[in-house]
C-alpha positions as CSV (number, residue, x, y, z in Angstrom):
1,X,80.8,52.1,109.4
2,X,80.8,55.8,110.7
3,X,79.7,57.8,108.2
4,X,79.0,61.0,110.3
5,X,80.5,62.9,113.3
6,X,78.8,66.3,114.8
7,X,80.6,67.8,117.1
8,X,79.2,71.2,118.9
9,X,80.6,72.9,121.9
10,X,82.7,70.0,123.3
11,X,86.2,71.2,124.7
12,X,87.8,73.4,122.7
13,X,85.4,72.5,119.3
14,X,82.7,75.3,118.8
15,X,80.7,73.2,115.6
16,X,82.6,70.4,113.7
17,X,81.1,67.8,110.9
18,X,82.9,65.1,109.6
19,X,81.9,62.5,107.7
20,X,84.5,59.5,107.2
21,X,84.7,57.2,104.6
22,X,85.9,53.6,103.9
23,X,89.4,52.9,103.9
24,X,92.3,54.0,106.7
25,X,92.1,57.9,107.5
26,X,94.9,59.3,109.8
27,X,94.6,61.9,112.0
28,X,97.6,64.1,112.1
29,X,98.9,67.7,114.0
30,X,100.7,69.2,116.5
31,X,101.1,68.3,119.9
32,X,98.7,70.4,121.7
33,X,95.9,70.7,118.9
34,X,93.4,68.3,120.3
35,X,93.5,65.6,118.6
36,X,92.5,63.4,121.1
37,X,88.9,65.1,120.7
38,X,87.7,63.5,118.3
39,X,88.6,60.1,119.9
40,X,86.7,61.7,123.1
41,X,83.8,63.0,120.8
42,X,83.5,59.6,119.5
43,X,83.7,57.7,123.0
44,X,80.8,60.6,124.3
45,X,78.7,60.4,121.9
46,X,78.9,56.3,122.7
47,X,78.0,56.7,126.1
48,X,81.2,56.8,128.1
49,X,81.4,58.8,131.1
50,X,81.1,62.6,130.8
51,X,81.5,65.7,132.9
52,X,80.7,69.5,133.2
53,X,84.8,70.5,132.0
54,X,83.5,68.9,128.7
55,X,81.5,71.7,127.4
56,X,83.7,74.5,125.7
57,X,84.0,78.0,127.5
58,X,80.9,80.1,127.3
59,X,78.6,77.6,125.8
60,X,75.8,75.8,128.2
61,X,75.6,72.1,127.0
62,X,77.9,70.3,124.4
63,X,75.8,68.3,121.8
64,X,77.7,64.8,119.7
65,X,76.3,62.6,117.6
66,X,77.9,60.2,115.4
67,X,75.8,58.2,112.8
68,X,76.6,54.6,111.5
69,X,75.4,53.0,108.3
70,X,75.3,48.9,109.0
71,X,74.4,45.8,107.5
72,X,70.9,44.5,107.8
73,X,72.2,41.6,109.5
74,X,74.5,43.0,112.0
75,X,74.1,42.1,115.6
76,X,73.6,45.7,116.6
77,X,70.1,45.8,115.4
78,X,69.5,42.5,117.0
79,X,70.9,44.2,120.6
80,X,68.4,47.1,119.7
81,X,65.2,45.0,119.6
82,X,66.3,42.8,122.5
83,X,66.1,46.3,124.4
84,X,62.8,47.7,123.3
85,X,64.3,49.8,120.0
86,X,62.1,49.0,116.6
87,X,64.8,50.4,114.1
88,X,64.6,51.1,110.6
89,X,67.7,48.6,109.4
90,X,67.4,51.0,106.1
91,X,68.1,53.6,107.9
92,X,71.4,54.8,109.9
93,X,71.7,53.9,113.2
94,X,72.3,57.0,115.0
95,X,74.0,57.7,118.8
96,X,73.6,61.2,120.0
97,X,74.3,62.3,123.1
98,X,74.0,66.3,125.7
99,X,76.3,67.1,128.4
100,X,74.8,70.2,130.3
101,X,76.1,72.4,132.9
102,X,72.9,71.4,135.0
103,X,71.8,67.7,135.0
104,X,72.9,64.7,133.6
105,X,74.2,64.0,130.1
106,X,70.8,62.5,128.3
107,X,71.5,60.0,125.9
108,X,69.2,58.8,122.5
109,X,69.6,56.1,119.6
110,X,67.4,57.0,116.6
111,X,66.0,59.6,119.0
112,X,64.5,57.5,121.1
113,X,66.3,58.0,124.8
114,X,68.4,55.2,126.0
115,X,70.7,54.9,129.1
116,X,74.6,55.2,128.7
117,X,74.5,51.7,129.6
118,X,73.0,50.5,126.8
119,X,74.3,53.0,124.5
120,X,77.9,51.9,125.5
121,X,76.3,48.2,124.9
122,X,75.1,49.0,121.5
123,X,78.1,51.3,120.8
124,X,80.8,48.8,121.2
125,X,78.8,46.4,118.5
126,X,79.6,49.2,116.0
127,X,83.2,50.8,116.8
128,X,86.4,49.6,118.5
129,X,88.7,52.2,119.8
130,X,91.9,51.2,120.7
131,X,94.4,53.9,123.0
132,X,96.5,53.9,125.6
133,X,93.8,55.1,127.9
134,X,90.4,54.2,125.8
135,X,88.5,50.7,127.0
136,X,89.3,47.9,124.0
137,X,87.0,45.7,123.2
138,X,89.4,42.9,122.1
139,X,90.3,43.0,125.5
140,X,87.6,41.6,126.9
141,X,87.6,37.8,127.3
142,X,83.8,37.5,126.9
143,X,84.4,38.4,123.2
144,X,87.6,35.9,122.3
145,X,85.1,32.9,122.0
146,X,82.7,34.7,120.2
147,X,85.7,36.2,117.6
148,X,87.6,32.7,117.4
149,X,84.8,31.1,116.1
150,X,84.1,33.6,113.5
151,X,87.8,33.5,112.7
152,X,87.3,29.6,112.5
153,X,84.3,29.8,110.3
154,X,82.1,27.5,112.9
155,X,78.9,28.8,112.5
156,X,77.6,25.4,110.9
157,X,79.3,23.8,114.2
158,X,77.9,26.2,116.3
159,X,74.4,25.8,114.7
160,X,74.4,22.0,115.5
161,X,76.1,22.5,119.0
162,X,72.8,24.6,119.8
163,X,70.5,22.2,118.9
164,X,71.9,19.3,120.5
165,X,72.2,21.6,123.4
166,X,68.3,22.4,123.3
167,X,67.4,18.9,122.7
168,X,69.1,17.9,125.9
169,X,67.9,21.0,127.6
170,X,64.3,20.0,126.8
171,X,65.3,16.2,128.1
172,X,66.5,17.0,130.9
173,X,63.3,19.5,131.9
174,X,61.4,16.6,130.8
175,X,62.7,14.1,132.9
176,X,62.6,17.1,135.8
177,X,58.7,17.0,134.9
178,X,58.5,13.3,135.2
179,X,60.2,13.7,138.6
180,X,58.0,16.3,139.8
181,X,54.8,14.7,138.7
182,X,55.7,11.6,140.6
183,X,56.9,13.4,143.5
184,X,53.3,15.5,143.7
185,X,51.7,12.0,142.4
186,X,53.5,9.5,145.3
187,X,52.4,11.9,148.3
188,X,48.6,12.0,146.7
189,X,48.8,8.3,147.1
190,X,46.5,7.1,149.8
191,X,44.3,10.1,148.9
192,X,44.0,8.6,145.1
193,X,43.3,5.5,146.3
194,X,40.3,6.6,148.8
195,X,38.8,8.8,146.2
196,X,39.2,6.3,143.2
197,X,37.1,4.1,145.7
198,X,34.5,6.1,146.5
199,X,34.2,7.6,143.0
200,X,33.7,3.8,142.1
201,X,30.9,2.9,144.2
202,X,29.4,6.3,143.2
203,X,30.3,4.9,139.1
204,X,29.9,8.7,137.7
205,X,29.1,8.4,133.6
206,X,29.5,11.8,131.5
207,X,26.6,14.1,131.4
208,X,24.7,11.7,134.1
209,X,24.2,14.8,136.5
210,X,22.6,16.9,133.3
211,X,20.5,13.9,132.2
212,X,19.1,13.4,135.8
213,X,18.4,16.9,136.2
214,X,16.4,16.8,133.2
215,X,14.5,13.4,134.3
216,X,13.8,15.5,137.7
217,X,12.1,18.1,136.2
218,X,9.7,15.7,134.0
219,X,9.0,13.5,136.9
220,X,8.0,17.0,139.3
221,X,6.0,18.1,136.4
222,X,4.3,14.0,136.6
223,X,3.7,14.3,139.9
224,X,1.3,17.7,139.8
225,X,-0.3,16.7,137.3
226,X,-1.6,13.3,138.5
227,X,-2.2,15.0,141.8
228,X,-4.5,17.2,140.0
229,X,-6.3,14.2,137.5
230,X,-6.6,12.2,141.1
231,X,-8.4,14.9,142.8
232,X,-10.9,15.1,139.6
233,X,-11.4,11.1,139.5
234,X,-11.7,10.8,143.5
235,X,-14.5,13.2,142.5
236,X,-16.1,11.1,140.1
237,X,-15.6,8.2,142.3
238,X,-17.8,10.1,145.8
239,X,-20.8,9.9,144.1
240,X,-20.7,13.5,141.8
241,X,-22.3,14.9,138.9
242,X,-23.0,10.7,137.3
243,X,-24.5,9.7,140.8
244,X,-26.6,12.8,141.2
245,X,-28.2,12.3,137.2
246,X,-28.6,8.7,138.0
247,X,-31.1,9.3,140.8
248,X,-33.1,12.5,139.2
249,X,-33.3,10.0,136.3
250,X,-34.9,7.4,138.4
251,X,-37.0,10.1,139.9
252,X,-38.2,11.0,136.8
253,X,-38.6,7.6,135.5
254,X,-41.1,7.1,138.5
255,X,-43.0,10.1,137.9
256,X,-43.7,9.0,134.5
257,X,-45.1,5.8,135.3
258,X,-47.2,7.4,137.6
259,X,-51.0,6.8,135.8
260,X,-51.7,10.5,135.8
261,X,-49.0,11.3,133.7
262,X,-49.2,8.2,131.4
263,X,-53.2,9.4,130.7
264,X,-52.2,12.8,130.4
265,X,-52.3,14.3,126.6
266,X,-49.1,14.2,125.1
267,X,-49.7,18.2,123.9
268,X,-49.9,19.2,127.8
269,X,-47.1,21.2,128.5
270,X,-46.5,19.1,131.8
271,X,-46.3,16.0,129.8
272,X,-43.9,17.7,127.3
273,X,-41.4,19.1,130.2
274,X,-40.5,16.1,131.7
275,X,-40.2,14.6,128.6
276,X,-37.6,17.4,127.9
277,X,-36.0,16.9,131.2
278,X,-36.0,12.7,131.2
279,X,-34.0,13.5,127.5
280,X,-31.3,16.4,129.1
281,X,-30.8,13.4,132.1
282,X,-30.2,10.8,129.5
283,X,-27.7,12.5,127.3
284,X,-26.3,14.1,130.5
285,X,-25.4,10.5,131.8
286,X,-24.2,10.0,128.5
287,X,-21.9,12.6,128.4
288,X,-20.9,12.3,132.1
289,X,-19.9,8.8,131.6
290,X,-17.8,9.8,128.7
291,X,-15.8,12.5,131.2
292,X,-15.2,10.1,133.1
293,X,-13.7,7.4,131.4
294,X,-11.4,10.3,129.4
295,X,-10.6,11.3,132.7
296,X,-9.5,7.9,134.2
297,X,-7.8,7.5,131.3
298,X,-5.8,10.6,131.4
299,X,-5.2,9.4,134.8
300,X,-3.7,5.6,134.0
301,X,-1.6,7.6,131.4
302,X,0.3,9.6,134.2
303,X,3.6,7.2,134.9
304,X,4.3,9.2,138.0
305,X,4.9,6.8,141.2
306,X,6.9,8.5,144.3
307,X,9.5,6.0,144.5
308,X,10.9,7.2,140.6
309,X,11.8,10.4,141.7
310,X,12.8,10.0,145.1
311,X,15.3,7.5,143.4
312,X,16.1,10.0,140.4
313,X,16.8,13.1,143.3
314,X,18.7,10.6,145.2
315,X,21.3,9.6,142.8
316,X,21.2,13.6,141.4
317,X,22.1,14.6,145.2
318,X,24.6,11.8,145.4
319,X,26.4,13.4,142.4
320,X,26.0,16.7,143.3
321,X,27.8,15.7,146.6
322,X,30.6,14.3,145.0
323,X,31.2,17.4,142.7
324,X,31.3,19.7,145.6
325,X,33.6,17.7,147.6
326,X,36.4,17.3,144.7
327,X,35.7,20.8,143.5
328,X,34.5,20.1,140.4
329,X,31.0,20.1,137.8
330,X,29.3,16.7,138.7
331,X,29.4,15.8,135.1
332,X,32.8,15.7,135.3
333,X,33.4,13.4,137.7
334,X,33.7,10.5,135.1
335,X,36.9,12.2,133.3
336,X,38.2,12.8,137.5
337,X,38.5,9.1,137.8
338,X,39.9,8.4,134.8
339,X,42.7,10.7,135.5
340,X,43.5,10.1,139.2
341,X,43.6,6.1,137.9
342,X,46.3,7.8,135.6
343,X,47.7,9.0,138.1
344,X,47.9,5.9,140.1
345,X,49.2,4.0,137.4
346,X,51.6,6.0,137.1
347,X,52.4,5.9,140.4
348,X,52.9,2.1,139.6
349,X,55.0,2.5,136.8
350,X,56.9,5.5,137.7
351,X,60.2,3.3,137.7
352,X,59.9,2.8,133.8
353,X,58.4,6.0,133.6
354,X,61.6,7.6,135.0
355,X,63.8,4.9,133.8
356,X,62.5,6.2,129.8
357,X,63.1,10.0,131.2
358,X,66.5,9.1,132.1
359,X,67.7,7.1,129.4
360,X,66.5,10.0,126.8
361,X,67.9,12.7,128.9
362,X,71.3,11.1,128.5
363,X,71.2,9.9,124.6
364,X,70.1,14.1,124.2
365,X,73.4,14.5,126.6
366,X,75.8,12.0,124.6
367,X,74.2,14.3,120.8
368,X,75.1,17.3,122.7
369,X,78.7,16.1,124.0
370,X,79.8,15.0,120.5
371,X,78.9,18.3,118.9
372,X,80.5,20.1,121.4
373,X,83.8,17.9,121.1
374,X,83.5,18.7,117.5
375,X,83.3,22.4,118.1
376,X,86.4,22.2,120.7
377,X,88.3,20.4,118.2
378,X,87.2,23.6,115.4
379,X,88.4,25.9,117.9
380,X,91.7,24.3,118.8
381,X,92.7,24.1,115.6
382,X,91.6,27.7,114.4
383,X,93.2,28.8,117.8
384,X,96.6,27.8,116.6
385,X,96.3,29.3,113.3
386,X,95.2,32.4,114.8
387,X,98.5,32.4,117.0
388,X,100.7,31.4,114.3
389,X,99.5,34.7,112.2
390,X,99.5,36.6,115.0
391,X,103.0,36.0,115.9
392,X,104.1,36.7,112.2
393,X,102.4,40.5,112.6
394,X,104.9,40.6,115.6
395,X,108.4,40.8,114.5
396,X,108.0,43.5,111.7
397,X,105.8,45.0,114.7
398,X,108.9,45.4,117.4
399,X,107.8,42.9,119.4
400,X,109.9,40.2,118.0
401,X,109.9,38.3,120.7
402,X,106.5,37.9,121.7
403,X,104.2,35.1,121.6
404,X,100.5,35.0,121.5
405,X,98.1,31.9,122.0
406,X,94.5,30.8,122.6
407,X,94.4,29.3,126.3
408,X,90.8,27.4,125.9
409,X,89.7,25.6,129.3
410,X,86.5,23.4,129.4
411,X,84.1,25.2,131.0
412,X,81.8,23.3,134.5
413,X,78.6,21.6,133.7
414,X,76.9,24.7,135.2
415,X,78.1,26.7,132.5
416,X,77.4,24.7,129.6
417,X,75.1,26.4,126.8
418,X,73.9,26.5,123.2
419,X,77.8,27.4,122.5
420,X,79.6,24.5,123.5
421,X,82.1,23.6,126.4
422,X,84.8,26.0,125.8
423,X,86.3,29.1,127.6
424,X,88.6,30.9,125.3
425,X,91.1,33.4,126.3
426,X,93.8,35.3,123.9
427,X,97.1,35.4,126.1
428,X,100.6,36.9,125.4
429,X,104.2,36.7,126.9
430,X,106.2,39.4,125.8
431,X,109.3,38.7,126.4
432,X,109.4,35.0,125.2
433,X,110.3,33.1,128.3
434,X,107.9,34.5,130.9
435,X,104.6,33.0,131.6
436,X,101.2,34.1,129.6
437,X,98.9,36.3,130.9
438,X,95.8,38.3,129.7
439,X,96.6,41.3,127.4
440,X,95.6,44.1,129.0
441,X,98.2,42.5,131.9
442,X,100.9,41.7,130.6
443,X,101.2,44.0,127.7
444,X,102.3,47.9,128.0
445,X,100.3,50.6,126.7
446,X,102.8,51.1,123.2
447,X,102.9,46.9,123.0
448,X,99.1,46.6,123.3
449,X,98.5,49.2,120.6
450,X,100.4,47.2,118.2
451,X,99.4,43.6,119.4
452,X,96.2,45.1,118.9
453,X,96.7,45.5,115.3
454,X,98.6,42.6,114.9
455,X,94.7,40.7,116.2
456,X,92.7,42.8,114.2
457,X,94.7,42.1,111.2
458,X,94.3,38.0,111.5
459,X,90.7,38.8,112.4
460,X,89.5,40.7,109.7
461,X,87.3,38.9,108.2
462,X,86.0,38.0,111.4
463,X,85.1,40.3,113.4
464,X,81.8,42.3,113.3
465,X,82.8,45.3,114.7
466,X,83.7,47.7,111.4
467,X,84.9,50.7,112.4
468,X,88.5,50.7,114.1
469,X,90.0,53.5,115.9
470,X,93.8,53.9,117.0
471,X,95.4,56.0,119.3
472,X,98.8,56.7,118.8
473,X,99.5,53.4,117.7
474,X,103.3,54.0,116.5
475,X,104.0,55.6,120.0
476,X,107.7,54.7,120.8
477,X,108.4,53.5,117.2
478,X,110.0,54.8,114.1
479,X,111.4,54.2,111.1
480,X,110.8,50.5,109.3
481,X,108.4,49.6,112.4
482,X,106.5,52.7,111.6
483,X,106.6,51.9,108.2
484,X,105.5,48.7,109.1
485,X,102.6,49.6,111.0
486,X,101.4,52.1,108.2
487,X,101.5,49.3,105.7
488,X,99.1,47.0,108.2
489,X,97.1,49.6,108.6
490,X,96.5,50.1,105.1
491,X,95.4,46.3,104.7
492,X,93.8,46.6,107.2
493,X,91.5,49.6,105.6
494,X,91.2,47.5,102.8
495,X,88.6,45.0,105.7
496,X,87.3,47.9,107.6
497,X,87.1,51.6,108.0
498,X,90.4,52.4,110.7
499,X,90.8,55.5,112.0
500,X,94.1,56.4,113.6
501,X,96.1,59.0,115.6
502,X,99.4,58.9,114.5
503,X,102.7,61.7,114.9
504,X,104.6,59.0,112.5
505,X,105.0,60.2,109.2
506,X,105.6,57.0,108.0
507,X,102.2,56.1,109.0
508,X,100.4,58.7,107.4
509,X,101.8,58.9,104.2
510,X,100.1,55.5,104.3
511,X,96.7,56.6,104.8
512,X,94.1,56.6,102.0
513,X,92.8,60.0,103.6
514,X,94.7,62.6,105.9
515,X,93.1,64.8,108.4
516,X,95.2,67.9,109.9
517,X,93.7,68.7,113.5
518,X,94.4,71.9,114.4
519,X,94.1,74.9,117.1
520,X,93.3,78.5,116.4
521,X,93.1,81.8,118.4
522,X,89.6,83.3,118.5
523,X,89.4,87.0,118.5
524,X,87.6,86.6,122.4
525,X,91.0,85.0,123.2
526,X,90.2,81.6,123.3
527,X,91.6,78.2,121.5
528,X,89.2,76.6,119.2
529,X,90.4,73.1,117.2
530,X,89.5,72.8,113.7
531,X,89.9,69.8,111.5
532,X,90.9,69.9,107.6
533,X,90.8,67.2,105.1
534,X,94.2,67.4,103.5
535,X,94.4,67.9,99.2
536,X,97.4,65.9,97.8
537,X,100.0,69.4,98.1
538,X,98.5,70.2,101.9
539,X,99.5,66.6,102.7
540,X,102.9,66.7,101.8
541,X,103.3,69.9,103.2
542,X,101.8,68.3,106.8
543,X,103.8,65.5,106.3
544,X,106.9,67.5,105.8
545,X,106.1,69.1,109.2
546,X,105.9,66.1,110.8
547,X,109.6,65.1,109.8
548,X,111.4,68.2,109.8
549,X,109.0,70.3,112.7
550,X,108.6,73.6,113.1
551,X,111.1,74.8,110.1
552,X,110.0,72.4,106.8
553,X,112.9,72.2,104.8
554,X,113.2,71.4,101.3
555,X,114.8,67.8,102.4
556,X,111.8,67.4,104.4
557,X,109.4,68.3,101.6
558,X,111.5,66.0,99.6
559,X,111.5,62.9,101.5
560,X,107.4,63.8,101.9
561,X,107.4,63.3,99.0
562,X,109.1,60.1,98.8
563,X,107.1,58.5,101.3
564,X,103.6,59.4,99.7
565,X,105.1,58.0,96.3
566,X,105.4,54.4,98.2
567,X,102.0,54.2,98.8
């Protein structure tokens, strides 16, 4: 509800601060003394349009802010965080708004700065004014679905209704999918078919392309090094180091036999160097024959033969191919041809494929249709309850011979959503055998103000909005209608917080609070409006006023007096 209301330098209001409570306050005073300020104030400070002749005489901007203390759960702080504000729901929500003589009026909610837009948006969440010239939100046919159902009590109905709806909006995008992927999947056809082929001749496993790459190394590193061992055995084998001892031993061999060296005394030094020598020969071939069979062994132990790794770089290349041509790593190749025989298959099946899509698409329709037939049939019957109470607020109301109803209309499969199948419109004939037609068309400005009641009294419990405001709602009325509409608007403080401009003393001796608006002279010459929060004796005295005028007689004070002791 509103708990606060600043008002500095707007129209003929130098620095007001009120702070409403719960209950019905009426706003009482003169003709003349501004009380349609506050109602301006309050629409300002909202975000309704403003202009330059707004901000009093001498002063350079006008400031407003009105503060409202809501339930955690009501759908203002949702609008807020759908539009970028993170609130404290513990805290106020607070609109505050300055009109300057240069520029445009700048706007803020919880001080963060927010178009009129969306403060208007946000605004009419929180407060409904109702006047003969103010925009009413019960007026606008987006809200009579969304306040017949709360009046019904269908949130259980509406739940399931928006389920059934996203189950058959997630069937039917499925079955969409389906379509598309076939669509995409048929025109691919002879290009699946080609490649499939040729990736089947090629027969890709996984992580070939890595494994041969490996093998292609090893067999490169093969190939130098029995390049290298055959250059060391073709060394061996063209008569090297083994030939060369061979024939220096035989040499020697001779020159031993020789008679002067087998007479000569074993001590000469002769004799005893080619000893020496014939013994380095020896274990030279000894040791040379040794290399050599190591080295033809090494040589028998290289596995390297040309034609393995011109068939290894072969197949690697013949991969490698592949990969570039379908875009993709070579190792992966295996997984493509899996999934273009999907595809393929699918292609083959799409009829059943479809066919499934289809057949769940409309069981998810059929779930949907029945919850939404069950929320129509909520509606229809709330709808004629609502009209039956609103037609009972009538009579005593001066509009006798009124009727109201709820025109629903089933909506196009276009317009279908998570809330059902129903268009609802509240309609009223006033003058019981025209046709129906939409309030704000159909109704005058003093037969709206009190229809308006009339709805917000059936829809108290339901509606979300908890601050009312009424301008001049006994306009054209008196006596036991007046009556009558202060008694309403009592019960009807008893659901909300109302707010109402009233010159009907019957009406505001109904009131749980009374506010006297009032204009002054200011020594510069000037008007200023000042509001007071009347004691019991300044109310009877106001009330008074308003039945007897400008002279308050005694029988005036009197029957004051009378009308608060009713209340």
């Amino acid at each position: 509800m509103l708990i606060a209301l600043s008002i500095r330098d707007f129209i003929l209001v130098r620095s007001l601060d009120l702070e409403p409570g719960e209950g019905f306050t009426a706003l009482t005073g003169e003709t003349g003394a501004g009380k349609s300020v506050i109602l301006s104030a309050i629409g300002a400070a909202l975000g309704a349009k403003t202009d330059r002749a707004m901000i009093r005489k001498g002063a350079m901007s006008a400031t407003l802010t009105a503060a409202f203390d809501l339930a955690p759960d009501h759908p203002a702080w949702q609008a807020c965080r759908e539009n970028g504000l993170d609130l404290d729901i513990d805290e106020p929500i607070m609109f505050r708004r300055v009109i300057k003589r240069a520029g445009a009026a700048r706007g803020w909610i919880n001080d963060a700065p927010v178009s009129a837009r969306l403060m208007q948006e946000i605004g009419a969440l929180v407060i409904d004014i109702h006047g003969q010239h103010a925009g009413q939100g019960l007026l606008d046919p987006a809200r009579h679905r969304k306040l017949l159902d709360a009046y019904a009590g269908a949130r259980q109905a509406l739940a399931d209704c928006g389920a059934a709806w996203a189950g058959w909006r997630n069937a039917r995008e499925a079955r969409a999918a389906v379509e598309g992927r076939l669509s995409r999947a048929e025109a691919e056809r002879a290009f699946l078919m080609h490649a499939v082929e040729e990736l089947d001749r090629l027969d890709p496993q996984p992580g070939e392309a890595d494994s041969l790459a490996a093998e292609r190394l090893v067999l490169q590193s093969h190939e130098k090094t029995a390049q290298a061992v055959s250059d060391v055995v073709r060394g061996f084998e063209k008569g090297g180091p083994e030939q060369a001892l061979s024939s220096a031993a035989r040499a020697l061999g001779r020159l031993a036999s020789m008679p002067v060296m087998e007479n000569m005394d074993p001590e000469d030094g002769l004799k005893q160097s080619l000893t020496l020598a014939m013994d380095a020969i020896e274990r030279a071939l000894i040791e040379t024959g040794e290399a050599g069979e190591a080295i033809r062994s090494l040589y028998s132990q290289c596995e390297y033969t040309p034609d393995s790794l011109d068939q290894t770089e072969t197949r690697l290349f013949a991969l490698r191919a592949a990969g570039r041509k379908f875009d993709i790593d070579p190792d992966q190749l295996a997984a493509l041809r899996d999934r273009m025989r999907m595809q393929l298959d699918e292609i083959e099946h799409s009829d059943r494929a479809l066919a499934d899509a289809q057949k769940a698409e409309d069981l998810a329709q059929a779930v949907f249709r029945k919850a939404a037939d069950v929320l129509t049939g909520i509606r229809q019957q709330a709808g004629e309850r609502l009209a039956s109470e609103v037609e009972a607020e009538l009579g005593p109301l001066k509009l006798g011979k009124a009727k109201f109803r709820v025109c629903m209309d089933r909506l196009a499969d276009d317009q279908l959503g998570p809330n059902g199948q129903d268009a609802a419109m509240f309609e009223i004939c006033t003058n019981g055998n025209g046709e129906f037609g939409p309030l704000n068309k159909v109704a005058s400005g003093g037969e709206m103000a009190r229809l308006f009641l009339a709805l917000q009294l059936s829809l108290a419990q339901a509606g979300e909005v908890d601050t009312l405001v009424f301008d001049e709602v006994d306009v054209g009325v008196g006596g036991a209608v007046a009556a009558a509409i202060g008694e309403r608007l009592t019960r009807l403080g008893a659901e909300r917080q109302v707010l109402a401009i009233t010159h009907s003393p019957q009406v505001a001796a109904a009131a749980d609070v009374q506010w006297r608006i009032a204009k002054d002279e200011t020594e510069a010459d000037d008007m200023e409006t000042r509001i007071d929060v009347l004691g019991k004796r300044d109310r009877k005295e106001e009330i008074a006023r308003m039945l007897a005028g400008a002279e308050i007689t005694r029988e005036a004070r009197a029957a004051a007096g009378k009308l608060l002791a009713r209340v």
